[in-house]
VOKELO-557069 format. One record per residue (C-alpha): residue in one letter; x, y, z. Coordinates in steps of 0.25 Angstrom, whole numbers, plus 2048, in hexadecimal, padded with zeros to 3 digits. Example, Ala and Ser with C-alpha at 12.3 -4.5 7.8 and 13.67 -1.06 7.14 Angstrom:
BEGIN
A8317EE81F
S8377FC81D
# end
This chain:
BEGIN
X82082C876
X81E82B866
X81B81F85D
X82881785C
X82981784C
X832810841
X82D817835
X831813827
X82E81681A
X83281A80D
X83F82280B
X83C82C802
X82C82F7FE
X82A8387F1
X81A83E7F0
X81A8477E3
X8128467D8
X81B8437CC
X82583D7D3
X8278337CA
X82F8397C1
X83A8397CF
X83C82A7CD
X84982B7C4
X8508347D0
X84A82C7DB
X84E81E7D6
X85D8247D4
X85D82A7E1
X85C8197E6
X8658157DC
X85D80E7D3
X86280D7C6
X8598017C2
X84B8027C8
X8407F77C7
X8327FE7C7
X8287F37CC
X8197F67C9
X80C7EF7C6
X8067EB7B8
X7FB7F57BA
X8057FF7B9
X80E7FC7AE
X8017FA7A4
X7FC8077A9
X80C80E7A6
X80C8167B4
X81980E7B7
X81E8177AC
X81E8227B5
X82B81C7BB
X8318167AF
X8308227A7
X8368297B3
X8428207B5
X84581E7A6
X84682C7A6
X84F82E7B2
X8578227AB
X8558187B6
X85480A7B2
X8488027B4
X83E7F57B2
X8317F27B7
X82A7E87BE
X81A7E97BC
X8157DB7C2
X8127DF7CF
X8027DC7D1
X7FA7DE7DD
X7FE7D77E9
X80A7D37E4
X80D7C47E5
X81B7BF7EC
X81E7B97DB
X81D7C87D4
X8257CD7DF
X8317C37DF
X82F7C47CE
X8317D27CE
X83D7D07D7
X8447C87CF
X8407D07C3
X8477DC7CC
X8547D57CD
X8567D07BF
X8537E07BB
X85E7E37C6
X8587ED7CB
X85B7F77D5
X84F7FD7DA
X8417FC7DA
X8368057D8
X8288027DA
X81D8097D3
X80E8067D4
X8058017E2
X8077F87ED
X80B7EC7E6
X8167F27DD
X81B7FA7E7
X81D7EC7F2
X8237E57E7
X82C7F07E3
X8317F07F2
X8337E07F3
X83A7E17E6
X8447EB7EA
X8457E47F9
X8487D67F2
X8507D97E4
X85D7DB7EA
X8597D27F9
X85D7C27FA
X8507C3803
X8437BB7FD
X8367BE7FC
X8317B7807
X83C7BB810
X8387CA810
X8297C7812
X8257CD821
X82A7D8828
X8377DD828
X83F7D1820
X8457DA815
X8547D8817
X85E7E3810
X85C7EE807
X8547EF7FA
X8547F67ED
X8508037EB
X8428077EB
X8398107E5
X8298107E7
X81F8177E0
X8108147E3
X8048177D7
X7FB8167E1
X7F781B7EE
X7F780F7F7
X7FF8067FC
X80A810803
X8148057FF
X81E80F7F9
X821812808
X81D804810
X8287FA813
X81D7EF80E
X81C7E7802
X8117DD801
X8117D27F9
X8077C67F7
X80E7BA7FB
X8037AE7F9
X7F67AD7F0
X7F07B57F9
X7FB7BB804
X8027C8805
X80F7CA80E
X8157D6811
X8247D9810
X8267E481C
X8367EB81C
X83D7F781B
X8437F4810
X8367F4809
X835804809
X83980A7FC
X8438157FD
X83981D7F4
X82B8217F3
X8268277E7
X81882C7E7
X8128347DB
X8048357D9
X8048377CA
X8078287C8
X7F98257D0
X7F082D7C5
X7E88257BE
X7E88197C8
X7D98147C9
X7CF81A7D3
X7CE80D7DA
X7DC8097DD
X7DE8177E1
X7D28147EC
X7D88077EF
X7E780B7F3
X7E28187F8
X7D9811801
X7E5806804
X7EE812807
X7E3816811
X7E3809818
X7F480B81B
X7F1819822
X7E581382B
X7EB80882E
X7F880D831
X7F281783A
X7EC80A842
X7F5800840
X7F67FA84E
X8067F7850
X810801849
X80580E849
X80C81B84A
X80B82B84C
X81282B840
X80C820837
X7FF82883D
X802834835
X80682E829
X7F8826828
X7F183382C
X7F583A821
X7F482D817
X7E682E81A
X7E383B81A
X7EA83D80B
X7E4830806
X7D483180B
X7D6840805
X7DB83C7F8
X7D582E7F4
X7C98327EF
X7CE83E7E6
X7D98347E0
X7CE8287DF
X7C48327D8
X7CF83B7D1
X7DA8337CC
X7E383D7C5
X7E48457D3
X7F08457D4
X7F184D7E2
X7E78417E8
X7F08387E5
X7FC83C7E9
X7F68407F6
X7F282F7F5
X80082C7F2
X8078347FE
X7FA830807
X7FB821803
X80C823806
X809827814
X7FE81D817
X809814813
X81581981C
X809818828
X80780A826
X815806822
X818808830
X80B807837
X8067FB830
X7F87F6829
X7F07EF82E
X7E07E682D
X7DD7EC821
X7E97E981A
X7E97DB81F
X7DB7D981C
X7DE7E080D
X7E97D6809
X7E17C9807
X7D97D17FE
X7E47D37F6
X7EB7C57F7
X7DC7BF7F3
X7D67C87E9
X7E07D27E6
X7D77DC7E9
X7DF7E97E9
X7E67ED7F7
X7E17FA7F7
X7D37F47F4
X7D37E97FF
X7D97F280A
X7CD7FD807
X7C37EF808
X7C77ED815
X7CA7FB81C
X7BC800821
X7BA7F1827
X7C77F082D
X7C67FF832
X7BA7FC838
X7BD7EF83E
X7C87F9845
X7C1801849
X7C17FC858
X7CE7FF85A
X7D380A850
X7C7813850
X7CE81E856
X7DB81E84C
X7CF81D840
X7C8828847
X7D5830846
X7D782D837
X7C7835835
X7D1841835
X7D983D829
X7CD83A81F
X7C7845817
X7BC84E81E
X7B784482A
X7A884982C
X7A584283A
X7AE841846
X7BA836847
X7B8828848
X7BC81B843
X7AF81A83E
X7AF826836
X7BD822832
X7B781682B
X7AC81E827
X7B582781E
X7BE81C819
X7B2814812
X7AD81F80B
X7BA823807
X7BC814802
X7AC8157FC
X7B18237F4
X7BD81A7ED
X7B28117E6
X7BC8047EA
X7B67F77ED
X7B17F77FC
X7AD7E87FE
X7B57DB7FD
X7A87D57F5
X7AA7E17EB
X7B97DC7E7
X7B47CD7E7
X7BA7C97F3
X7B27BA7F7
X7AB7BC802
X7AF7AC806
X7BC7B1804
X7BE7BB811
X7C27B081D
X7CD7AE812
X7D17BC812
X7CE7BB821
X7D97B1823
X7E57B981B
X7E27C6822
X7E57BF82E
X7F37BC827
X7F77CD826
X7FA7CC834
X8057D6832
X7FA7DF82E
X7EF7DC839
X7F97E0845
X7F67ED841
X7E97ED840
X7E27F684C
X7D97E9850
X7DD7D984E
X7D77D4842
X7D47C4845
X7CF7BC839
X7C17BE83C
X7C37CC83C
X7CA7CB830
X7BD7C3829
X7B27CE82F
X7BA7DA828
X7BB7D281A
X7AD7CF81D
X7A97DD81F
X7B27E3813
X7AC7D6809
X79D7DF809
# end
């Protein structure tokens, strides 16, 4: 008998480069007339959101734009933006940069128009009624949030919370390498390497795996560990990085519906402490947490050898590992929480809010109490 499945993702996924200039025509075909583009600061003083302005402008749709998204967005720029969004009275939403700007473009559109608060859609499947139209276009190849039902948002000095809901997938994707060019060597390592993480640990999540969130993180990995180092090494390749954006789509579809899991939930206090990168914190604990895996996923890592460029030894978890550290050591990134100043006195702390992501650690292959949780920080501190 097959997998029972409920797949969802993104209505309608566009991978060209030079897509961009399809924004007008898109946005017409939703019926936007008056579009919010949210982005960060990062990429309004660097003029790439331009790309999308200049686009609409001439197409002759009307727009504004939101650049205070930050990392780990706190819950007060999001409700800022929102009410930024309603006085503009706009009628769809397009997001345009990396994780962060892409989950708040998706809790704006969900929440212009809604009588729901904040804290009412916070969980898994609290979104009531329908949202504005929305448009997502990542410059990076990371996240996959262009084509996950998931906004997270940092709720607490040092908490995130998830929004999970249907209504959260946009109705487009728009993914065109040419607006990656020029991003630095070590955030393409970073959401590369996070985007990696989405494909291994959908293909081992432990509750909703499937034959076909299977195949879509097989061939995330195989595009993503073929093309990272080129896109770390040659920026302006613009093939290598459109193979990272599609690869970095699929690794998101797989763990949109086969969900993440002990590297991400170990990641997040990382963030919510030191704002180190996600990208960055989920490559810090990957070979740790693979490792403490190993008991009970080494056949499923052993099957992933096969999707990593030109394996010399036989399959194994082991191996797997093996190839994924020196991958990671190729990018030049950071590799130990000691290099990124993380206090050593500080890891039962980070221990404690692990064991908080517990909608994350159910997936995980093997339970993760807090003193597992403390051994794997110790292991990635160095």
């Amino acid at each position: 008998m097959p997998d029972i499945i409920d797949f969802q993702t993104t209505r309608r996924i566009i991978c060209e480069p030079g897509a961009i200039a399809r924004l007008p025509a898109l946005a017409r075909e939703l019926g936007i007339t008056r579009a919010l583009i949210v982005t960060d600061n990062g990429i309004f003083k660097s003029g790439l959101h331009k790309r999308a302005t200049d686009a609409l402008r001439n197409g002759d749709i009307d727009f504004a734009v939101d650049h205070d998204v930050v990392a780990d967005p706190p819950e007060a720029v999001v409700l800022e933006a929102i009410t930024k969004a309603r006085s503009l009275r706009i009628d769809g939403v397009i997001g345009f940069g990396g994780g962060s700007s892409m989950d708040v473009a998706k809790v704006i559109a969900t929440l212009v128009a809604s009588r729901q608060s904040i804290q009412e859609i916070y969980g898994i499947g609290n979104v009531r009624g329908n949202r504005l139209p929305l448009i997502q276009i990542p410059t990076t190849a990371g996240t996959g949030s262009e084509v996950t039902p998931i906004a997270i948002i940092t709720t607490g000095q040092t908490t995130k919370t998830g929004i999970v809901s249907p209504q959260l997938l946009p109705d487009i994707a728009l993914l065109d390498a040419s607006l990656t060019i020029g991003l630095p060597p070590h955030v393409t390592a970073a959401t590369g390497i996070d985007a990696m993480v989405h494909a291994i640990e959908a293909y081992t999540s432990k509750i909703k795996k499937n034959a076909y969130s299977d195949m879509l993180a097989r061939e995330a990995l195989r595009l993503l560990s073929a093309n990272l180092i080129t896109a770390v090494r040659q920026g302006d390749n613009l093939a290598a990085r459109q193979a990272m954006l599609y690869g970095a789509m699929l690794a998101g579809q797989a763990f949109a519906n086969a969900p993440v899991a002990a590297v991400h939930a170990l990641a997040y206090p990382l963030g919510g402490h030191y704002h180190i990168s996600h990208g960055l914190s989920n490559s810090l604990m990957l070979p740790h947490v693979l490792r403490f895996n190993l008991i009970e996923a080494a056949g499923l890592y052993a099957e992933l050898c096969g999707f990593l460029p030109a394996t010399r030894q036989a399959p194994s978890g082991e191996y797997f590992i093996e190839v994924l550290n020196d991958i990671i050591t190729q990018t030049g990134i950071a590799r130990t929480l000691q290099e990124v100043s993380v206090p050593r006195e500080d890891l039962p702390i980070l221990s404690r809010d692990a064991m908080l992501q517990q909608r994350l650690l159910v997936n995980n292959p093997r339970p993760v109490t807090e003193a597992d949780a403390l051994s794997l920080y110790e292991k990635a501190w160095g």
